[in-house]
PLY file of the C-alpha trace (Angstrom):
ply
format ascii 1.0
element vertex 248
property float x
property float y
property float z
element edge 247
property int vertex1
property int vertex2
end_header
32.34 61.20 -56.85
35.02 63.62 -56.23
38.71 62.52 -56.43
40.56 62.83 -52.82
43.38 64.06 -52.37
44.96 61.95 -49.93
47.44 63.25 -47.54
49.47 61.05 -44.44
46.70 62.28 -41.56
43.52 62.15 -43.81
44.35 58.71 -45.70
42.87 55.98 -42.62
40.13 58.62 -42.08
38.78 58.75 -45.97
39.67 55.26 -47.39
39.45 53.22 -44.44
38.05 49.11 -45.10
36.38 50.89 -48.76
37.42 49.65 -51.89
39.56 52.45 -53.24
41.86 53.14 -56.57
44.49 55.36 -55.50
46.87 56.83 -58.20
50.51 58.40 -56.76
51.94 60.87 -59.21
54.34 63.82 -58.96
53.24 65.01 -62.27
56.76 64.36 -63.58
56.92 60.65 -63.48
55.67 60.30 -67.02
51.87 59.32 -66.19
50.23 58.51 -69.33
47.89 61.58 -70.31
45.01 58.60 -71.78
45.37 57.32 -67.91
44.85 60.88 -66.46
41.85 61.27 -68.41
40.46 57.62 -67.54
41.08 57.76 -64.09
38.99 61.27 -63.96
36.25 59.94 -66.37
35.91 57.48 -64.22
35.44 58.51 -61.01
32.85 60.89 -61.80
30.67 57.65 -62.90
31.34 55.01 -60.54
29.96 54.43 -57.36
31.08 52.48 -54.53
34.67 53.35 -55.23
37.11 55.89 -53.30
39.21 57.42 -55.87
42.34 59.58 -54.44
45.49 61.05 -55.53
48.62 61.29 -53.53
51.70 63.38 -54.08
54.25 61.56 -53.19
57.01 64.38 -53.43
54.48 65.65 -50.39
53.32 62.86 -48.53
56.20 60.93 -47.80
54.95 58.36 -45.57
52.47 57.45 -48.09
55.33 57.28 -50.95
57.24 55.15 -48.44
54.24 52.57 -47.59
53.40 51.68 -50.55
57.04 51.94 -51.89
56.68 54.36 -55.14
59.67 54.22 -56.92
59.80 57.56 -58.99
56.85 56.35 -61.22
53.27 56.92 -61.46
51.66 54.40 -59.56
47.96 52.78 -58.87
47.20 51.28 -56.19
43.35 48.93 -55.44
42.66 48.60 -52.13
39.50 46.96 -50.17
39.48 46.49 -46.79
43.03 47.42 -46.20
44.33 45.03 -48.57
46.09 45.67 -51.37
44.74 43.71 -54.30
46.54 44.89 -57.15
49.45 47.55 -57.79
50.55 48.90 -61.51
53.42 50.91 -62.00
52.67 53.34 -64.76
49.16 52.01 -65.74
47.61 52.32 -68.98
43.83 53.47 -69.78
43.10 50.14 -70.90
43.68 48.67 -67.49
40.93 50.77 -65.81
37.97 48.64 -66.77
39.20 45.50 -65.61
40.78 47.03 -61.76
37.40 48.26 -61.32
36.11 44.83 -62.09
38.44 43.58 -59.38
37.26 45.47 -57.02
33.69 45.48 -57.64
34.21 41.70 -57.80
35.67 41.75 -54.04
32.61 44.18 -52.97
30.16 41.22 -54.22
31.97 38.53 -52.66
31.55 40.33 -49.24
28.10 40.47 -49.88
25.47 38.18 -47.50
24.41 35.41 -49.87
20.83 37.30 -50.40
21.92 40.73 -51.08
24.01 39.04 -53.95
21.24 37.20 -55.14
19.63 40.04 -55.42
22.19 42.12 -57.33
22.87 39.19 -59.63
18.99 39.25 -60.41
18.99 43.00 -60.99
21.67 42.91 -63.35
20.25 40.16 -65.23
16.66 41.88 -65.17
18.83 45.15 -66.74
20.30 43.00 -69.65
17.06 41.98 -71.05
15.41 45.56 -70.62
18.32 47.25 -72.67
16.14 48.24 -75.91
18.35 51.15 -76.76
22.06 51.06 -77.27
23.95 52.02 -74.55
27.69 54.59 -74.66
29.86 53.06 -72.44
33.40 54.44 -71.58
36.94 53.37 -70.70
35.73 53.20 -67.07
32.92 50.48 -67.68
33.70 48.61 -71.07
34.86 45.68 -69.11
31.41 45.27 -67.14
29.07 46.68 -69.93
30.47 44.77 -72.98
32.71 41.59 -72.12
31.30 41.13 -69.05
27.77 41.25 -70.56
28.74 39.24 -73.32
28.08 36.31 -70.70
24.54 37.04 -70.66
23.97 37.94 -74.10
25.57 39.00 -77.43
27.28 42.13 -77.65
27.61 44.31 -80.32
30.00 47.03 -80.05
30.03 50.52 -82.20
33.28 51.80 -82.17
32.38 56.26 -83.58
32.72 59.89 -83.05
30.78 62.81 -83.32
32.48 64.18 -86.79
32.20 60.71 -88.55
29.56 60.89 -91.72
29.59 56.92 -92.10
28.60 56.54 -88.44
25.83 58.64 -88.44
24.49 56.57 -91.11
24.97 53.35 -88.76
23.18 55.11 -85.83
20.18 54.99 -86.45
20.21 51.18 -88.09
21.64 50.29 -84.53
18.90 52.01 -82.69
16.18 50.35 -84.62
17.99 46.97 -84.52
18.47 47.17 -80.73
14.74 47.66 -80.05
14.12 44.60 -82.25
16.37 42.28 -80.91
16.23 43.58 -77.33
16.57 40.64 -74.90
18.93 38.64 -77.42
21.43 40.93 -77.91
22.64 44.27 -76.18
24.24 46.86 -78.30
26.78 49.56 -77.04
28.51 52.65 -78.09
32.10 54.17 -77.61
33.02 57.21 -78.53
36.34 57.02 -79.52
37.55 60.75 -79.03
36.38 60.31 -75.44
37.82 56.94 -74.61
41.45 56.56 -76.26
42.34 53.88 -73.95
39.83 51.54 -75.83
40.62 53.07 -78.87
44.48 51.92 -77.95
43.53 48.46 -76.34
41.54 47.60 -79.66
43.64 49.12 -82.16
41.20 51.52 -83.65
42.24 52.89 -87.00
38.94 53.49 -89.01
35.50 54.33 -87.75
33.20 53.39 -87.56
34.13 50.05 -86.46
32.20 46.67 -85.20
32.75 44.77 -82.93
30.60 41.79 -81.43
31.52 39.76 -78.37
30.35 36.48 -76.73
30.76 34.82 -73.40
33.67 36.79 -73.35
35.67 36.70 -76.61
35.94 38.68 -79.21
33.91 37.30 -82.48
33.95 39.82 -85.22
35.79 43.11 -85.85
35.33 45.21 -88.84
35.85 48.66 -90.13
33.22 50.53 -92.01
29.43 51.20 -92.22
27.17 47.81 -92.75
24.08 48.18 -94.20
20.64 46.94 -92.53
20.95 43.77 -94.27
24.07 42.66 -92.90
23.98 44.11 -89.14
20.94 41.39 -89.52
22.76 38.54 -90.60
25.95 39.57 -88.22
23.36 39.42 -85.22
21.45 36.58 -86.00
24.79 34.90 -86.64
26.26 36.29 -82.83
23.09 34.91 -81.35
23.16 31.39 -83.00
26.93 31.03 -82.31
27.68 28.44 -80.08
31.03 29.08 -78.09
32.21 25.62 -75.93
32.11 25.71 -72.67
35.82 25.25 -72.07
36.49 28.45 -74.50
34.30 30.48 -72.36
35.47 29.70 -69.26
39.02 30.75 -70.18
37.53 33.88 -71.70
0 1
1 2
2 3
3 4
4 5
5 6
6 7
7 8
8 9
9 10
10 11
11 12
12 13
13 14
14 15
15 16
16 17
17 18
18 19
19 20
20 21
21 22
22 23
23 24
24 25
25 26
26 27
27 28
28 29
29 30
30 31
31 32
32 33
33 34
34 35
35 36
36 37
37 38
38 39
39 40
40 41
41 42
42 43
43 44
44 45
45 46
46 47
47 48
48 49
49 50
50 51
51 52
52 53
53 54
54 55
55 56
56 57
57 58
58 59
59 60
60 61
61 62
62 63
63 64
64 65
65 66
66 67
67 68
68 69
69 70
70 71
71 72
72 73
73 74
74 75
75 76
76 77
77 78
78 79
79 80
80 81
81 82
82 83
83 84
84 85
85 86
86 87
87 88
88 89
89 90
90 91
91 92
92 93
93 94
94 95
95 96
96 97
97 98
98 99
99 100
100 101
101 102
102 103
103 104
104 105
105 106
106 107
107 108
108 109
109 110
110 111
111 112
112 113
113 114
114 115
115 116
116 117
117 118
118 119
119 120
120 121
121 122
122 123
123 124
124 125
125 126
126 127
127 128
128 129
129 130
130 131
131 132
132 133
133 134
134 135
135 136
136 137
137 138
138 139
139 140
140 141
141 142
142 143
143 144
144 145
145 146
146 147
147 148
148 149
149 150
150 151
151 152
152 153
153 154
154 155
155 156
156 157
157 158
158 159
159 160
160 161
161 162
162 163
163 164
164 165
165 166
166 167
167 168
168 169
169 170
170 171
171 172
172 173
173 174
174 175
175 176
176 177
177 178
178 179
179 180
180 181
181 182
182 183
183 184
184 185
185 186
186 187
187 188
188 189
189 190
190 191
191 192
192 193
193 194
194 195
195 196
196 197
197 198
198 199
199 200
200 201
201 202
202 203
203 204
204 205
205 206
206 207
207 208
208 209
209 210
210 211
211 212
212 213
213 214
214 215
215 216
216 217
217 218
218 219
219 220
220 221
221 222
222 223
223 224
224 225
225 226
226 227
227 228
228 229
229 230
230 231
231 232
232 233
233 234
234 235
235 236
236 237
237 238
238 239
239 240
240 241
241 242
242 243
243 244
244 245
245 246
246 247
């Protein structure tokens, strides 16, 4: 979906009661470039979400109402409400703001429609038999999120890195095999440095598995069959207590 550009007559008209992430930016109040890049990643892939940009140096009444102070701001709206605001927000935020709002478009659902979407998702957790490359935009719902449901393993690569196109095709076999136990997902790290940042990326290719929530296993480097075995029959066979997972 196309980014708006939000001005003080065309902002009731295009955001209205939707659930909307609005960044306000001069381009010289030192908004991170990683952000920038995020924020446009992700509009292109999510839907359901109004994404808009406001200059404030332009559109004063804007600036004033939701009181920018001279640095890069983001704003989440639904319904008119403002949920959340960050002043000068990093990459790594982006996944879980869109989980916010998301979150708020569910709750406003009629009891069957959720049902319904809650039953879809699950239905699309067990049929993921391939991994999947997920972004900065949707780590939070594709990987921790997911890790509710079932393990998941998490292959941190890029495109020029020999040892991870040795892992690539282990993963692919592995994730048809255990499809249904565990889910296994891909980020490329050249296109998704706000990840790369939030997880402190230094060597690649790196794993990472998560369950009901938390982080269980990080490593740098290349596994071999073998072991990617053992390290998901281990993930699946983990038990994490209740009280844990809740405060994941």
């Amino acid at each position: 979906m196309p980014i708006k550009t939000l001005t003080d007559s065309n902002f009731k008209s295009y955001i209205g009661d939707a659930a909307a992430l609005i960044l306000i930016s001069d381009g010289g109040d030192k908004l991170r470039s990683d952000f920038k890049t995020a924020f446009d990643k992700a509009a292109e892939e999510e839907d359901g979400i109004v994404f808009g940009r406001v200059d404030p140096s332009v559109y004063t009444k804007l600036a004033a109402r939701f009181d920018y102070q001279n640095r890069s701001l983001l704003i989440g709206l639904y319904r008119g409400e403002t949920l959340f605001r960050r002043s000068r927000p990093w990459a790594s935020d982006l996944p879980d703001y869109i989980s916010q709002l998301k979150e708020a478009i569910s709750a406003d659902l009629p009891p069957e429609a959720r049902e319904a979407a809650i039953e879809e998702e699950e239905e699309a957790l067990v049929l993921l038999d391939k991994p999947l490359d997920v972004t900065d935009a949707n780590f939070e719902q594709e990987a921790i999120t997911a890790s509710h449901e079932l393990p998941v393993l998490v292959d941190f690569w890029a495109e020029w890195c020999g040892p991870c196109r040795q892992v690539s095709p282990i993963l692919e076999k592995l994730a048809g095999e255990y499809a249904g136990q565990i889910r296994v997902v891909k980020v490329d790290t050249d296109a998704n440095p706000g990840l790369s940042q939030a997880f402190q990326i230094r060597s690649i290719p790196t794993i990472a598995v998560f369950k009901q929530g938390k982080l269980i296993f990080m490593q740098p480097g290349a596994l071999p069959e073998p072991s990617f075995r053992e390290l998901i029959k281990q993930a699946i066979e983990l038990e994490i207590p209740a009280d844990e997972a809740a405060s994941a």
